[in-house]
C-alpha positions as CSV (number, residue, x, y, z in Angstrom):
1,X,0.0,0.0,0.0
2,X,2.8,2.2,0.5
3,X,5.3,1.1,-1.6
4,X,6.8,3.0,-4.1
5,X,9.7,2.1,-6.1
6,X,12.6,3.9,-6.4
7,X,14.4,3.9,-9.5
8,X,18.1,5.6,-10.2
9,X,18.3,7.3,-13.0
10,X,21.2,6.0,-15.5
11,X,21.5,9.5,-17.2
12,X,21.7,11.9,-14.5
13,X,23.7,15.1,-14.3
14,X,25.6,13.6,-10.9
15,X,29.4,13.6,-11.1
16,X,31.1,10.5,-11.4
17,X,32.6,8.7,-8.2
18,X,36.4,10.9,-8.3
19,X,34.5,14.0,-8.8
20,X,31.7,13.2,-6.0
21,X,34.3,12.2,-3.8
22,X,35.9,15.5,-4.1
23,X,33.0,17.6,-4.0
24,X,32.4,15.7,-0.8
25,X,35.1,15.8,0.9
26,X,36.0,19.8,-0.2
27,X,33.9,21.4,2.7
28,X,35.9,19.6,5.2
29,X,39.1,20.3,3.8
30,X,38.2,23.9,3.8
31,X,37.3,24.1,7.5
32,X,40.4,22.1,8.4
33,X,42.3,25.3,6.3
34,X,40.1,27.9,8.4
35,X,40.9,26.1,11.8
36,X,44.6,25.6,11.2
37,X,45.2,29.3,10.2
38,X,42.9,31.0,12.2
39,X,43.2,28.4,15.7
40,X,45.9,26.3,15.9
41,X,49.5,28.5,13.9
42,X,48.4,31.3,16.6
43,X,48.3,28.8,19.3
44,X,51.9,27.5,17.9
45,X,53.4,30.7,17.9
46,X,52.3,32.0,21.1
47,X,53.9,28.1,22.7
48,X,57.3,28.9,20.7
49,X,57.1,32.8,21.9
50,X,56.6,31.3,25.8
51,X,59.1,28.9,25.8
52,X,61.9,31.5,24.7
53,X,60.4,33.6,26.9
54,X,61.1,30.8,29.8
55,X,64.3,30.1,28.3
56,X,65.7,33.8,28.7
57,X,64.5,34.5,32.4
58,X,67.9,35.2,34.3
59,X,68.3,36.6,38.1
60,X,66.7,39.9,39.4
61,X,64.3,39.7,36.0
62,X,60.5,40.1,37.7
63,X,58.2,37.3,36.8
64,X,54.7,36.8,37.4
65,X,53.6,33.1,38.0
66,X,50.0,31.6,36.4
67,X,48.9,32.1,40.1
68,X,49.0,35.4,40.2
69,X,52.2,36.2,42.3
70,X,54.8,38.4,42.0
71,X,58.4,38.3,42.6
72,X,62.1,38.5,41.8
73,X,64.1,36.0,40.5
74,X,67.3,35.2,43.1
75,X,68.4,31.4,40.9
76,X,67.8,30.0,38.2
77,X,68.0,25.8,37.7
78,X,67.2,23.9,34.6
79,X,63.8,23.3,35.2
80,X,62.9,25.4,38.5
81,X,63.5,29.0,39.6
82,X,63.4,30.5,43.0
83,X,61.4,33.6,43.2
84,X,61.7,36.1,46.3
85,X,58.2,37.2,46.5
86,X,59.1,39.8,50.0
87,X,62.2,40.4,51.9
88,X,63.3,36.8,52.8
89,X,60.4,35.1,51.4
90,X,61.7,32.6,48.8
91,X,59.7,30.0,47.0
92,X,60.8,27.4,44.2
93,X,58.7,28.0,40.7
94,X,58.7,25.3,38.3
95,X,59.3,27.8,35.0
96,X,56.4,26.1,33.4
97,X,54.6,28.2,35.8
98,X,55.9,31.8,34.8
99,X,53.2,33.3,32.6
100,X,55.1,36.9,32.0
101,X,58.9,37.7,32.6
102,X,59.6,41.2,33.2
103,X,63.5,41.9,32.2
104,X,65.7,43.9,34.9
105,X,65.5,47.3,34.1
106,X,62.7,47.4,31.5
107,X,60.3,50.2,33.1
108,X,56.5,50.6,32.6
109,X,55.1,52.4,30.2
110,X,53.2,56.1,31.8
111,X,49.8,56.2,30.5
Protein backbone atom coordinates (compact mmCIF):
# COMPACT_ATOMS: atom_id res chain seq x y z
CA UNK A 1 0.00 0.00 0.00
CA UNK A 2 2.78 2.19 0.47
CA UNK A 3 5.25 1.09 -1.62
CA UNK A 4 6.78 3.01 -4.12
CA UNK A 5 9.70 2.06 -6.13
CA UNK A 6 12.61 3.88 -6.43
CA UNK A 7 14.45 3.92 -9.46
CA UNK A 8 18.09 5.56 -10.22
CA UNK A 9 18.30 7.27 -13.05
CA UNK A 10 21.18 6.03 -15.51
CA UNK A 11 21.55 9.48 -17.21
CA UNK A 12 21.73 11.88 -14.52
CA UNK A 13 23.73 15.05 -14.34
CA UNK A 14 25.60 13.58 -10.85
CA UNK A 15 29.40 13.61 -11.12
CA UNK A 16 31.12 10.50 -11.35
CA UNK A 17 32.64 8.68 -8.17
CA UNK A 18 36.43 10.90 -8.29
CA UNK A 19 34.53 14.04 -8.84
CA UNK A 20 31.74 13.17 -5.98
CA UNK A 21 34.27 12.18 -3.76
CA UNK A 22 35.94 15.48 -4.13
CA UNK A 23 32.96 17.63 -3.97
CA UNK A 24 32.36 15.74 -0.78
CA UNK A 25 35.07 15.84 0.93
CA UNK A 26 36.01 19.78 -0.17
CA UNK A 27 33.87 21.37 2.73
CA UNK A 28 35.86 19.62 5.19
CA UNK A 29 39.06 20.31 3.81
CA UNK A 30 38.16 23.90 3.77
CA UNK A 31 37.32 24.08 7.48
CA UNK A 32 40.42 22.10 8.44
CA UNK A 33 42.31 25.27 6.32
CA UNK A 34 40.09 27.90 8.43
CA UNK A 35 40.92 26.07 11.76
CA UNK A 36 44.60 25.56 11.22
CA UNK A 37 45.19 29.26 10.22
CA UNK A 38 42.86 30.98 12.20
CA UNK A 39 43.18 28.43 15.72
CA UNK A 40 45.92 26.27 15.92
CA UNK A 41 49.45 28.54 13.92
CA UNK A 42 48.38 31.26 16.58
CA UNK A 43 48.30 28.78 19.34
CA UNK A 44 51.92 27.53 17.92
CA UNK A 45 53.44 30.72 17.87
CA UNK A 46 52.32 32.03 21.08
CA UNK A 47 53.88 28.12 22.70
CA UNK A 48 57.32 28.95 20.67
CA UNK A 49 57.13 32.81 21.94
CA UNK A 50 56.59 31.28 25.78
CA UNK A 51 59.11 28.87 25.81
CA UNK A 52 61.94 31.51 24.66
CA UNK A 53 60.44 33.55 26.86
CA UNK A 54 61.12 30.84 29.84
CA UNK A 55 64.31 30.09 28.32
CA UNK A 56 65.75 33.77 28.74
CA UNK A 57 64.55 34.48 32.43
CA UNK A 58 67.91 35.23 34.33
CA UNK A 59 68.34 36.57 38.06
CA UNK A 60 66.66 39.92 39.36
CA UNK A 61 64.33 39.66 35.98
CA UNK A 62 60.51 40.15 37.70
CA UNK A 63 58.19 37.29 36.79
CA UNK A 64 54.65 36.76 37.37
CA UNK A 65 53.60 33.09 38.04
CA UNK A 66 50.05 31.62 36.45
CA UNK A 67 48.86 32.06 40.10
CA UNK A 68 48.97 35.45 40.20
CA UNK A 69 52.22 36.22 42.34
CA UNK A 70 54.75 38.36 41.98
CA UNK A 71 58.38 38.27 42.58
CA UNK A 72 62.07 38.51 41.76
CA UNK A 73 64.14 36.04 40.55
CA UNK A 74 67.29 35.19 43.08
CA UNK A 75 68.38 31.41 40.93
CA UNK A 76 67.80 29.99 38.22
CA UNK A 77 67.96 25.80 37.67
CA UNK A 78 67.21 23.90 34.58
CA UNK A 79 63.76 23.33 35.19
CA UNK A 80 62.86 25.45 38.51
CA UNK A 81 63.55 29.01 39.57
CA UNK A 82 63.39 30.54 43.00
CA UNK A 83 61.36 33.60 43.23
CA UNK A 84 61.72 36.08 46.32
CA UNK A 85 58.16 37.20 46.49
CA UNK A 86 59.13 39.82 50.01
CA UNK A 87 62.22 40.36 51.95
CA UNK A 88 63.28 36.81 52.78
CA UNK A 89 60.40 35.12 51.43
CA UNK A 90 61.71 32.64 48.85
CA UNK A 91 59.74 30.04 47.03
CA UNK A 92 60.77 27.35 44.23
CA UNK A 93 58.71 27.98 40.74
CA UNK A 94 58.69 25.28 38.29
CA UNK A 95 59.32 27.83 35.05
CA UNK A 96 56.39 26.11 33.38
CA UNK A 97 54.60 28.25 35.81
CA UNK A 98 55.88 31.79 34.81
CA UNK A 99 53.20 33.33 32.63
CA UNK A 100 55.14 36.89 32.03
CA UNK A 101 58.93 37.74 32.63
CA UNK A 102 59.57 41.23 33.18
CA UNK A 103 63.50 41.94 32.18
CA UNK A 104 65.71 43.95 34.92
CA UNK A 105 65.51 47.30 34.09
CA UNK A 106 62.65 47.43 31.46
CA UNK A 107 60.33 50.18 33.05
CA UNK A 108 56.50 50.59 32.58
CA UNK A 109 55.10 52.43 30.18
CA UNK A 110 53.20 56.08 31.84
CA UNK A 111 49.84 56.19 30.50
Amino acid sequence: MFESPAFAQAGSAAPDGGAGFFLNIFPLLLIFVIFYFLLIRPQQRRMKQHQAMIGAVKVRDTVVTSGGLIGKVTKVDEAEVEVELAPNVRVRVVKGMLSEVRPHGAKPAND
